[in-house]
VMD Tcl script that draws the C-alpha trace (Angstrom):
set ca {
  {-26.31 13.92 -7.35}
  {-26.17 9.83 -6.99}
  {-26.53 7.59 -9.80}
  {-27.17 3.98 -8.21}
  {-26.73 1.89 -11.22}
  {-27.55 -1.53 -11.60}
  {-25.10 -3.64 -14.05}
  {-26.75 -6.91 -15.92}
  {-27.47 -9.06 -12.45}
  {-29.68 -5.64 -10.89}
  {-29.40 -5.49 -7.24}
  {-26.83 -7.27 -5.69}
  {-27.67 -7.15 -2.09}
  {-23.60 -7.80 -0.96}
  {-23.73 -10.63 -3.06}
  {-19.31 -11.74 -3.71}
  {-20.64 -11.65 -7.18}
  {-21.04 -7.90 -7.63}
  {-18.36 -4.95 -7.76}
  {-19.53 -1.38 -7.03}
  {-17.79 1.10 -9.21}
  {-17.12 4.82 -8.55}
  {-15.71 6.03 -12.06}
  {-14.93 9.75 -12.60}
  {-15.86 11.05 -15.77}
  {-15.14 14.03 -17.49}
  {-19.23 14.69 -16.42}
  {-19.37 13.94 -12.87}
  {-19.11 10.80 -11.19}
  {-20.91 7.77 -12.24}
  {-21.54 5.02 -9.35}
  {-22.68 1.46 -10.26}
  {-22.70 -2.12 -9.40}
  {-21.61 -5.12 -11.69}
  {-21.47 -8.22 -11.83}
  {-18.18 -9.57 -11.30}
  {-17.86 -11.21 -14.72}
  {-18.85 -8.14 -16.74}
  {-16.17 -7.25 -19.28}
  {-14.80 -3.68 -19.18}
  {-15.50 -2.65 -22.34}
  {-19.39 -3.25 -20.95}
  {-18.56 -1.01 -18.31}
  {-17.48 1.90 -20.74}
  {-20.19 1.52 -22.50}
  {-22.51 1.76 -19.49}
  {-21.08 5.21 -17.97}
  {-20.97 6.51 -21.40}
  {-24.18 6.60 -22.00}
  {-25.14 7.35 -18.62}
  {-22.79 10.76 -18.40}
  {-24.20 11.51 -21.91}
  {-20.50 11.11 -23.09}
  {-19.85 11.13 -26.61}
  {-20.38 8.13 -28.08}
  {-18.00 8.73 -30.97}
  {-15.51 9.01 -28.91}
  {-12.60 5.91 -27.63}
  {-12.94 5.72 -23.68}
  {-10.46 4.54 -21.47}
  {-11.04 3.21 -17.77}
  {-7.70 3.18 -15.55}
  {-6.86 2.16 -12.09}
  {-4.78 4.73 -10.86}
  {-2.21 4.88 -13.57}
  {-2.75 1.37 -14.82}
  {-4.84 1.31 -17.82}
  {-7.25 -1.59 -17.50}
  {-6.51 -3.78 -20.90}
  {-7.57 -5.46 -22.70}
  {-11.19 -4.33 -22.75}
  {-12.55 -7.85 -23.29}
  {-11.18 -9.44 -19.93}
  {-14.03 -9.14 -16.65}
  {-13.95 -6.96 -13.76}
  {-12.81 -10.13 -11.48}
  {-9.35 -10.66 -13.52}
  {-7.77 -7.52 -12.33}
  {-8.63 -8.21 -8.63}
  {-11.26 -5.95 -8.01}
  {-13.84 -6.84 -5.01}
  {-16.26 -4.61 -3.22}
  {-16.23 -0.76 -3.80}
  {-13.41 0.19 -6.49}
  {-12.52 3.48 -7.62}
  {-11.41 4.13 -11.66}
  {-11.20 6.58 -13.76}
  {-12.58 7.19 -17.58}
  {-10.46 9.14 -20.16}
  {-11.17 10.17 -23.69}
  {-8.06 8.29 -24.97}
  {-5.60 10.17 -26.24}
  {-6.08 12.54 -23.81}
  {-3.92 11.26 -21.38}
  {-4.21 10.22 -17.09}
}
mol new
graphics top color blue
foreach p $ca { graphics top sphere $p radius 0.5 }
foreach p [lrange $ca 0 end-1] q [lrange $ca 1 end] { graphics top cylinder $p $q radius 0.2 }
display resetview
């Protein structure tokens, strides 16, 4: 099952400006593009609601083991580009 997401800009079309994400969730994986500028607390809130996570629960995305903090800084500022793999975590729940 494929969930081609489109962040806030839509369809990118290979546009520099645009990440594709690949975030594993505790309900399958969610795949998305973004613009580059979108914060990562946008990005939670995107694959929350479309895994039908619980939204009364605190999400965490991580890069490998590096938890991506703080929430309000963009996609771009950790150095992502292209097709980027994460992971979301009910927090407290650990990596």
């Amino acid at each position: 099952m494929s969930n081609d997401n489109k962040g806030p800009q839509g369809h990118g079309g290979g546009h520099n400006d645009d990440i594709t994400l690949e975030v594993a969730t505790p309900n399958g994986v969610f795949r998305g593009t973004f613009d580059k500028n979108t914060k990562i607390e946008d990005v939670i809130k995107t694959v929350v609601a479309d895994r039908k996570l619980s939204v009364g629960d605190t999400f965490e995305l991580f890069s490998g083991e590096t938890q991506l903090t703080p929430v309000q800084r963009p996609l771009v500022s950790f150095g992502f580009s292209g097709t980027v793999k994460l992971t979301l975590v009910a927090a407290g729940s650990g990596v």
